[in-house]
C-alpha positions as CSV (number, residue, x, y, z in Angstrom):
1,X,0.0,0.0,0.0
2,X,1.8,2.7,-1.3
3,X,1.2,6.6,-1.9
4,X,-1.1,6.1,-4.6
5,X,-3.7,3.8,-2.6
6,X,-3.5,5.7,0.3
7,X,-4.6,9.1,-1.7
8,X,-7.8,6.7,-3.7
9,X,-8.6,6.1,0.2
10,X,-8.4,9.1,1.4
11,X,-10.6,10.4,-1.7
12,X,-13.0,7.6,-1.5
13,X,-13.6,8.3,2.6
14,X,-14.6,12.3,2.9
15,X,-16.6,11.6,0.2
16,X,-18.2,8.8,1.6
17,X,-18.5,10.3,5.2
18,X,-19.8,13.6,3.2
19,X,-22.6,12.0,1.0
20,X,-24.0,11.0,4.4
21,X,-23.8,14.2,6.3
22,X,-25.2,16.7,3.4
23,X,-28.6,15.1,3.3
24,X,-29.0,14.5,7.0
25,X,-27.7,17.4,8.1
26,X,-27.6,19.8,5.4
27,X,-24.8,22.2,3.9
28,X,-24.4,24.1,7.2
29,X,-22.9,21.1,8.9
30,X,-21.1,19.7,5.5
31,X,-19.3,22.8,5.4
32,X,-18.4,22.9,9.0
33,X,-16.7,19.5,8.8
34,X,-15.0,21.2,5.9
35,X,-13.1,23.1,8.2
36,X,-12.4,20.7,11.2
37,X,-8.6,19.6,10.7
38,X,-9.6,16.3,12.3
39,X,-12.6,15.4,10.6
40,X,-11.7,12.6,8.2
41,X,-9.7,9.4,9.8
42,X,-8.5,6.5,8.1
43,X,-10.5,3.7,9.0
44,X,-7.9,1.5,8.8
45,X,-4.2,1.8,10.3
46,X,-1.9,3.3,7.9
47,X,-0.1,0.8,6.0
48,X,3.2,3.0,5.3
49,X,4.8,6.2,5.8
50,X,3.6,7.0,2.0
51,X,0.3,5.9,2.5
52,X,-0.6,8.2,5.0
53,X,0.9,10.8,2.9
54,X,-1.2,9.9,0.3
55,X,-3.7,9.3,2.3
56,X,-4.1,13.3,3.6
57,X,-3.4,14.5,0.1
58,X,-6.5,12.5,-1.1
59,X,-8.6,13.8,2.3
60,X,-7.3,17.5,1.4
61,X,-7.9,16.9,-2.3
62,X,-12.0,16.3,-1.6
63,X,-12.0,18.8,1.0
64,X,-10.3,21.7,-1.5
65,X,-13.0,20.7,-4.6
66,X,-15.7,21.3,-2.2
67,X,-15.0,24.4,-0.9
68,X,-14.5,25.4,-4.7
69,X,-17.9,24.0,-4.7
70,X,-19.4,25.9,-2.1
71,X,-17.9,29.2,-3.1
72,X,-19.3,28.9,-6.8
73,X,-22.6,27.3,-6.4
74,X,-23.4,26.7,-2.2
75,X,-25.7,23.3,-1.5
76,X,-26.3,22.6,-4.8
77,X,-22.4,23.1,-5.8
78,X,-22.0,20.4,-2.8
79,X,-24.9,18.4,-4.3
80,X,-23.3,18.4,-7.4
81,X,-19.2,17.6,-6.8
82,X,-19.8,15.0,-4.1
83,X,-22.1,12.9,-7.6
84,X,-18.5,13.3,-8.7
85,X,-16.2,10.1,-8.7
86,X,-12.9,11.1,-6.9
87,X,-11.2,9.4,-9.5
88,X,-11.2,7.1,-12.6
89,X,-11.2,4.2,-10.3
90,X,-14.1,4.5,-7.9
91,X,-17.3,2.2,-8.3
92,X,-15.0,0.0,-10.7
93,X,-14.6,-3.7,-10.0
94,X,-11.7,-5.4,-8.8
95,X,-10.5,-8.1,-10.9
């Protein structure tokens, strides 16, 4: 588990714990969590030095798009890049 998985997991996770929190507790809250340095934790134990790296770039990756978001378009800017895939990979089947 290198760099490289560590940033697809620590895309796929905000994104995750975000889709959950927007429509139960609404953009107020979403955006909130934004901000909160803590907010997203690997829910596993770091494999490697590089993953965890990667692992925050991924997290700040999500975190940066949707404050884009929010600037340019508010809930429905959320709405709108959480439907996005954090990468090519996500939702594809493993071999």
């Amino acid at each position: 588990g290198g760099w490289l998985d560590g940033m697809r997991a620590g895309g796929g996770t905000p994104l995750r714990k975000y889709r959950e929190i927007l429509p139960r507790r609404g953009p107020a809250a979403l955006e909130q969590d934004l901000t909160a340095s803590d907010s997203v934790e690997p829910e596993n134990q770091p494999k490697s030095h590089e993953w965890a790296v990667g692992f925050n770039t991924g997290v700040n990756t999500v975190k940066g798009r949707l404050m884009k978001a929010k600037q340019e378009g508010a809930g429905e800017g959320l709405r709108r890049e959480l439907d996005r895939p954090f990468d090519s990979t996500e939702g594809r089947q493993e071999p």
